[in-house]
N, C-alpha and C positions, 0 to 999 in steps of 0.2 A: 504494500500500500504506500509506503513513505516513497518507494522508487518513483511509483507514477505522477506522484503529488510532486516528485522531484523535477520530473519529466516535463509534465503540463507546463509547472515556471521557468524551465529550463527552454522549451518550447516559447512561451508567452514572450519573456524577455528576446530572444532571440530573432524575434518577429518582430518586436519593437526595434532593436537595433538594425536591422535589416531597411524595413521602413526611413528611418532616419536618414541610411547611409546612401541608398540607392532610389532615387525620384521617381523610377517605374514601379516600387512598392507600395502600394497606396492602401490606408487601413484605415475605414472609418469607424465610426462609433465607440470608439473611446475603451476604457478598463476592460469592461466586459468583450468585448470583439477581439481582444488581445488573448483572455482565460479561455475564452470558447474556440477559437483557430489552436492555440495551446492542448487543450483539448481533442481537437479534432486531430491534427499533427499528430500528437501522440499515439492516439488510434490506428492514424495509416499506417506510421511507421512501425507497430506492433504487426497487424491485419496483412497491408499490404505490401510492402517493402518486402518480405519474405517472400514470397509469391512471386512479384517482380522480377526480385534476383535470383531466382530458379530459373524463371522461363530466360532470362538472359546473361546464366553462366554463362555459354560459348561466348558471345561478345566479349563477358566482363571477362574473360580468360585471356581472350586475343590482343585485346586493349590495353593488358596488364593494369585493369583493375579502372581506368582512365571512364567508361564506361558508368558507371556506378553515380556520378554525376549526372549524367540522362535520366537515371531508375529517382534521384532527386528530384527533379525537375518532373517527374509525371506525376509524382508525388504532390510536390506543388501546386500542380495545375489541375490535379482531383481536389486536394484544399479549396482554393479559390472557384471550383462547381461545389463544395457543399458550404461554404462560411462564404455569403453574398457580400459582406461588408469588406472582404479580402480579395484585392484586385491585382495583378500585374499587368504592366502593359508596357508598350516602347517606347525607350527614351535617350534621349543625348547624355551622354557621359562626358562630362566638360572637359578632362584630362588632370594630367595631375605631373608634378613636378617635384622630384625630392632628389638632392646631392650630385645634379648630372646626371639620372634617371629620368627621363621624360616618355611618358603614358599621353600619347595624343587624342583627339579630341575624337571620338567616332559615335557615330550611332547606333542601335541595338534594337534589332526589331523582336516583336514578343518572344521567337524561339531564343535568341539571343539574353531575353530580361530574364525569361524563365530558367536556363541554365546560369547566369550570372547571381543571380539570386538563390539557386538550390546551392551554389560554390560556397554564396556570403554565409547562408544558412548553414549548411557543413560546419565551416571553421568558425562561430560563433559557437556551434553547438561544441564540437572538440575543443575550444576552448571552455567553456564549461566544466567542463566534463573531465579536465585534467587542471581546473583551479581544484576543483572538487572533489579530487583523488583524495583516498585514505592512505 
């Protein structure tokens, strides 16, 4: 029980941060739309993410694992058909510039948002999830 209660906020927050960071995540409706996508998340990734990655071992084999980001991303995009207030869509990534690293300016049409967003999602969650190690 603590695991799932764990899950949900680990999910909620993660959705929250996502939202903030990327302009194509768009969350309306406030606390509740955050616990309930949290929620829902949590489900899939129980439910159907296993399922998923059955039917697309050979890929995720081939890909070295690379793959596994897509089975995210449908994930995703089952979220946002069952939580209405949970939208992704296409949008300009402004670029970004750090120490002589320059990330130029391009655009991201929805297959694009939706895998750039199961990525952000990913490594927020592993993040988590290894502040929160025992």
């Amino acid at each position: 029980m603590r695991s799932i209660v764990r899950n949900i906020a680990f999910y909620s927050f993660a959705l929250f941060l996502t939202s903030q960071v990327l302009t194509g995540v768009k969350i309306f409706g406030g606390f509740w739309t955050y616990i309930l996508g949290g929620f829902v998340l949590t489900l899939l990734f129980f439910i159907l993410k296993p399922i998923i990655s059955i039917i697309t071992l050979p890929l995720n084999i081939v890909t070295l694992g690379a793959f596994s980001f897509l089975t995210n991303a449908i994930i995703i995009y089952v979220l946002t058909i069952f939580v209405a207030n949970i939208s992704v869509t296409a949008f300009t990534f402004s670029g970004f510039t750090f120490a002589g690293f320059v990330i130029p300016k391009i655009y991201l049409n929805n297959f694009f948002a939706f895998l750039v967003a199961s990525i952000m999602l990913s490594a927020i969650i592993g993040g988590l999830k290894w502040i929160t190690e025992k």
